[in-house]
Steps between C-alpha positions, in 0.01 A plus 500: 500500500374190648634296739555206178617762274777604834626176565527434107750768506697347787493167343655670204802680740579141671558361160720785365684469870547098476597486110762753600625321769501180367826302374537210265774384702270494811498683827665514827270355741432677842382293723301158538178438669332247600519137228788674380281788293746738384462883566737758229517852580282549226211330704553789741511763309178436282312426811624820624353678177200355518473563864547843497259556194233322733539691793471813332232452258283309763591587808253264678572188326685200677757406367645120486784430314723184452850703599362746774298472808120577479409857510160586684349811408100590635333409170340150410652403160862345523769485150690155495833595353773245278765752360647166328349198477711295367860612711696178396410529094675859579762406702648287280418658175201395360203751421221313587444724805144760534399733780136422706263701627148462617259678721255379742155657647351504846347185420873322403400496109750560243394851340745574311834302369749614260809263408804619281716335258816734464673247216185509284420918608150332602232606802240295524209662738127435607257633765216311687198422260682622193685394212899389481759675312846502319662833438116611512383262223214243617647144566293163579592141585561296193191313405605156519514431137775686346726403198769399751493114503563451876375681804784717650508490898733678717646393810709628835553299782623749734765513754394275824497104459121545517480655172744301345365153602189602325705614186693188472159306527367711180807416313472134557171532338491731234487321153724714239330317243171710600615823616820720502558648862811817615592623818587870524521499847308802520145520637473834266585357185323162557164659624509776195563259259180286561311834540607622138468173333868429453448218708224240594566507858673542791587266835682724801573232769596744746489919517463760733192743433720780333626226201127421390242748599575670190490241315196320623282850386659498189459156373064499681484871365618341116230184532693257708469303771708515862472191752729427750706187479206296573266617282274758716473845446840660580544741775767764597592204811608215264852395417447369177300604153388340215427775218348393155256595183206276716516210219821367626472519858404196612843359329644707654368421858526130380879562528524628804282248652 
């Protein structure tokens, strides 16, 4: 079985594990970090599934994860780990929530990402110079001239008052005579969306590495386009993302400028 094929599986388990755990009503929350991010039990214990799959299937793999401290092991490849992206949605309810997980090389490339929808039984997956999936069907970016009669773009402003000045700017701007926009407030769902067409594009003010690696492969490996907030080529040390189908993005970036 392939290393894809293995973490496909896992993806699979998470989702199973969160839909079971998951409560209309919402969800005790643990503890707060930091811009007062909430952290449920259920964080822990999906990071602790995936964590343990990790270290036994590849043993040499680092191993950085939003909930735990890094884990060094000899090897050169490191797995970015978000059990739920997408805590608050959870916490209080909602079931716009997906798991994240991406994998980089010795050179810090994304070779492998895998993001999982548990509400809509989806896993989206691609590896480095090959095609993106959904629930192993091919998916690309939408092509810019679909029957919809606006552009969709998705939006998440994050937690600090960095990411949400910028968000505030874009909604000051955005014309809903031209295009319809959502926020999920989920890097996985917003990032998977543009990559299977569902929406136009995506702009991620602020995110740590495990929300959007993932994502960024999918959305390049389905015939989109990645920059970072201001329009260069995005890299694993940027804050912020703009994700989109190519035609769109310099709207997009427009917005944020």
């Amino acid at each position: 079985m392939s290393d894809l094929q293995l973490t496909i599986k896992l993806i699979k388990k998470v989702n199973k594990l969160l839909l079971k755990k998951f409560r209309p009503t919402g969800t005790d929350t643990l503890m707060m970090k930091k811009n007062e991010e909430i952290v449920t039990q259920v964080d822990i214990d999906a990071n602790k599934l995936i964590t343990n799959f990790l270290l036994k299937n590849f043993p040499n793999d680092d191993i950085i994860s939003e909930e735990a401290g890094k884990i060094n092991k000899p090897g050169k490849k490191t797995w970015y780990v978000d059990p739920l992206d997408g805590t608050t949605n959870f916490a209080y309810g909602y079931l716009d929530f997906s798991t994240c997980l991406a994998r980089t090389n010795a050179n810090n490339e994304v070779d492998l990402g895998i993001i999982g929808l548990p509400a809509y039984k989806e896993v989206f997956s691609a590896q480095k110079g090959g095609l993106a999936y959904l629930n192993n069907k091919k998916i690309t970016v939408s092509s810019g001239s679909e029957h919809r009669n606006k552009k969709l773009f998705l939006f998440c402003g994050g937690h600090s008052n960095f990411g949400q000045k910028i968000f505030i700017n874009i909604m000051q701007k955005i014309d809903p005579q031209k295009v319809r926009f959502r926020s999920f407030a989920s890097a996985g769902i917003e990032t998977s969306s543009v990559a299977c067409g569902r929406a136009d594009g995506c702009v991620l003010t602020e995110a740590k590495p495990w929300d959007i690696l993932p994502g960024v492969l999918l959305i390049r490996s389905a015939g989109g386009v990645v920059t970072n907030l201001g329009g260069d080529e995005w890299t694993i040390n940027d804050v912020g993302l703009v994700g989109s189908n190519g035609v769109c993005h310099e709207e997009l970036l427009k917005l944020v400028k």
